[in-house]
N, C-alpha and C positions, 0 to 999 in steps of 0.2 A: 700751413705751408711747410714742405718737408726741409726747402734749401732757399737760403737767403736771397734779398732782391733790394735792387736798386732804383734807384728813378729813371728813367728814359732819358730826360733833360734836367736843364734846371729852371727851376722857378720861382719866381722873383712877386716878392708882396710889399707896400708902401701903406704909411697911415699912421694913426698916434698910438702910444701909446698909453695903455688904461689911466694908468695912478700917476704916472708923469706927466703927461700932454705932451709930452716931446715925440717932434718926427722922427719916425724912423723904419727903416726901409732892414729886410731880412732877404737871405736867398737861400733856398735848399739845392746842395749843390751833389751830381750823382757823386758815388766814390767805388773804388771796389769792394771786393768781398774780405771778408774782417775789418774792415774800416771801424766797422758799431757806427752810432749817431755820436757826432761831435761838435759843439761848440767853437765858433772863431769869433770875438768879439774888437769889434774894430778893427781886425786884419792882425790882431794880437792871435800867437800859437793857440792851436788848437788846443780843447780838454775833453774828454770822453763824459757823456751824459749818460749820469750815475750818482748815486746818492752822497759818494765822496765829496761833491763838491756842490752840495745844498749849502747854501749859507744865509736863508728867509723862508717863512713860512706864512708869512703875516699877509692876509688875504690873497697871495700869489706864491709859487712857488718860484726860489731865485737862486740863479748857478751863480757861482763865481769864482774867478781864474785871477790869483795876482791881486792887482789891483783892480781889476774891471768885473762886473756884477753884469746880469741878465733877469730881468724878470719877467712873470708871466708865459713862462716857456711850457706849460702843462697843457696849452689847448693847441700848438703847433708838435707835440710832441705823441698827443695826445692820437691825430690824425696820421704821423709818421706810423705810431706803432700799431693801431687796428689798421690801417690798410696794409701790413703788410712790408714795411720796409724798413730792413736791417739796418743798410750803409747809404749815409748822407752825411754831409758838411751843413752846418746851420751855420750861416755868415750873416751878424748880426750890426749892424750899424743903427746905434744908441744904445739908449740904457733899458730899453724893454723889446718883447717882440709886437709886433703892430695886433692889435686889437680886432681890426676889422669889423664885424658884425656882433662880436663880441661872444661867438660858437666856435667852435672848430669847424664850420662848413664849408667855407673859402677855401681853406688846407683841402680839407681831404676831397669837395671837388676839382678843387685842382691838381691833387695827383694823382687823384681817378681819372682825369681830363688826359694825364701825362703819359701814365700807363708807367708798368715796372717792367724790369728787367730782371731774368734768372739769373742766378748767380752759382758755379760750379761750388757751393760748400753747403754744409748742412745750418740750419737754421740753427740756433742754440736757446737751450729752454731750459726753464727756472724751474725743478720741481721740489716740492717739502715730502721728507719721509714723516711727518708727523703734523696734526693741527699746532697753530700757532696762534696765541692770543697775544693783542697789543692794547692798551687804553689808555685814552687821557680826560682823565674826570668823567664824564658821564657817556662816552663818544669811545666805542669799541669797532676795532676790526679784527676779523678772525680768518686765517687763511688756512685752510685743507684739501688734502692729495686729490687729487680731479686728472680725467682725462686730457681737461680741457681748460681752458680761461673760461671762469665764469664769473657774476658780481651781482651780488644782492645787497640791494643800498636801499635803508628804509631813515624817513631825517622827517623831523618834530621840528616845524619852523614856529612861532609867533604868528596867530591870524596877521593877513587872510591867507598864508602859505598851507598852513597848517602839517598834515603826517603825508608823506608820500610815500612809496615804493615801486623800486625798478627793479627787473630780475631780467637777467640777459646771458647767451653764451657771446661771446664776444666775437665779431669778426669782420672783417671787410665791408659784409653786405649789411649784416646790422650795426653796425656802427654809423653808417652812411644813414641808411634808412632808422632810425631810431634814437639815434645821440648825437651824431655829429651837431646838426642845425639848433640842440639847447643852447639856451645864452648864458652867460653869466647875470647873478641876479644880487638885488639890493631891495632894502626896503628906503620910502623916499625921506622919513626922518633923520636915517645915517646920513644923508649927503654934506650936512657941513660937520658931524663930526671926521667924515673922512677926509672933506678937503682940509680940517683943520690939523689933519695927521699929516699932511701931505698926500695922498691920497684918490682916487679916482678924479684925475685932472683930467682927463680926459676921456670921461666918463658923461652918455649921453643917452636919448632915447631910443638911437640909433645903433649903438654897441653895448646893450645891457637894458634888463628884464626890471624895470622898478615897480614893487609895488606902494602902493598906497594906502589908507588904513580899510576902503572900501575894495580894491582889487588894485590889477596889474594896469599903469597907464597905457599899454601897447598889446593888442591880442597875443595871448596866447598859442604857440606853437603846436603843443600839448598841453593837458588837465597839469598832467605829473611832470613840466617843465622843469620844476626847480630840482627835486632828485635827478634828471636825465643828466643834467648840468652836472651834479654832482658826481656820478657816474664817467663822463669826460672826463671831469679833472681827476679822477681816482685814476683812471688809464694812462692819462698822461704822469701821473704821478710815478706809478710802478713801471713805468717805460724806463725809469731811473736804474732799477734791477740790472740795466743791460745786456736781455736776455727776456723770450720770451715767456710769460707766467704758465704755466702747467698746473694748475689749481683754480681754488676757488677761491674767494675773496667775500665776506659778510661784514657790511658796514653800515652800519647805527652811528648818527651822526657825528660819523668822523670829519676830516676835515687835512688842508694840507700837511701841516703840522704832524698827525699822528700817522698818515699816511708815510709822510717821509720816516717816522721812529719802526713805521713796520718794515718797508725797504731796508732801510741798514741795519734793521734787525735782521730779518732774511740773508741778507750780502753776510752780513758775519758773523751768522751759524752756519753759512755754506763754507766761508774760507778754513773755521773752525773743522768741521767736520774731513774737509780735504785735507788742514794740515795732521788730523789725526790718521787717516790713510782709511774716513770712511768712504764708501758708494756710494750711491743710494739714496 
């Protein structure tokens, strides 16, 4: 897309969420143009969604403004930014955003449902004059100069997950048709050390992918579920950039975590580069 877009209406989602069990109800609200995507958490000012204000990484990714936190904002954020939309308000009532089916498919059929709106300004995009490498321990991402948004995500689970690979340009249509509807997934021995974490409280067979030591207790979506998933959340991750990717993206099992160290890595060799009075 050449010029930014908004939502038509707004729409409104209710449910638990994942690792709290708490209700909570979110709304994506249209805005104008420059607005960006912005967080309101229980009617507390707004903060722009952006790497600045990660403050979790631990199996979700979590904003946080003040004294109020958001987690799991990567699979609503996730669908905001491959469909397509620049400026919205996320109004957020609780401490997560609702789970739902445990995909980004809800989202982004529902603002496919909604339809967007043109917006008289140009879109704004993220491009690297150079490859970039990021690692943490064994789990690399590498992002290089592209046309385009692309993402190759290849992850070594523990049978019976085992090696996937996804390889995608990303957009509207394949994001819908090929990632959105992945779930979020777990194996079924983690469940009481995560509830003992605090943890997937709200976590069920209904809103996430469990396998078991023989397979998955719930059909399968896809073969290569578990990387699509992963995939999602990478998108929703670097939606954090504020600003669409112009590149490629190579990721070995990364994870939120080093995804967030690539974004504010990115963010501040661009801010670098502008205070130097590079282009480019």
């Amino acid at each position: 897309m050449t010029y930014q877009h908004t939502l038509r209406e707004t729409l409104a989602f209710e449910g638990v969420g994942l690792h709290t069990g708490a209700a909570v109800r979110a709304r994506l609200v249209p805005q104008e143009a420059n607005h960006g995507i912005r967080f309101s958490l229980d009617g507390a000012e707004s903060f722009p969604a952006t790497s600045d204000y990660v403050v979790e990484t631990r199996r979700a990714t979590v904003l946080g403004h003040g004294s109020r936190t958001v987690s799991t904002v990567e699979h609503v954020l996730s669908a905001l930014f491959a469909l397509g939309i620049d400026n919205a308000l996320v109004e957020v009532t609780g401490p997560e955003m609702p789970v739902l089916d445990g995909s980004a498919g809800v989202y982004a059929d529902a603002i496919a449902a909604c339809g967007l709106v043109e917006q008289p300004s140009l879109r704004p995009r993220f491009t690297v004059a150079a490859p970039a490498v990021f690692a943490d321990g064994d789990a690399i991402v590498v992002v290089t100069p592209a046309d385009d948004f692309r993402v190759r995500y290849a992850v070594d689970f523990a049978p019976p997950v085992g090696a996937q690979f996804f390889d995608a340009a990303i957009d509207a249509e394949t994001f819908r048709n090929e990632i959105a509807q992945a779930r979020t997934f777990g194996y079924l021995h983690e469940v009481e050390a995560l509830l003992a974490a605090g943890l997937a409280r709200g976590g069920s067979l209904d809103n996430a992918l469990v396998f078991a030591p023989d397979g998955p207790l719930t059909p399968l979506r896809w073969q290569n579920e578990v990387v699509r998933h992963k995939t999602l959340d990478l998108i929703g991750d670097f939606a954090l950039l504020g600003a669409w990717p112009q590149f490629e993206v190579i990721a070995i099992k990364s994870g939120h975590r080093l995804h967030a160290k690539a974004v504010a890595g990115l963010r501040a060799a661009t801010a670098e580069r502008t205070r130097a009075g590079v282009v480019g």
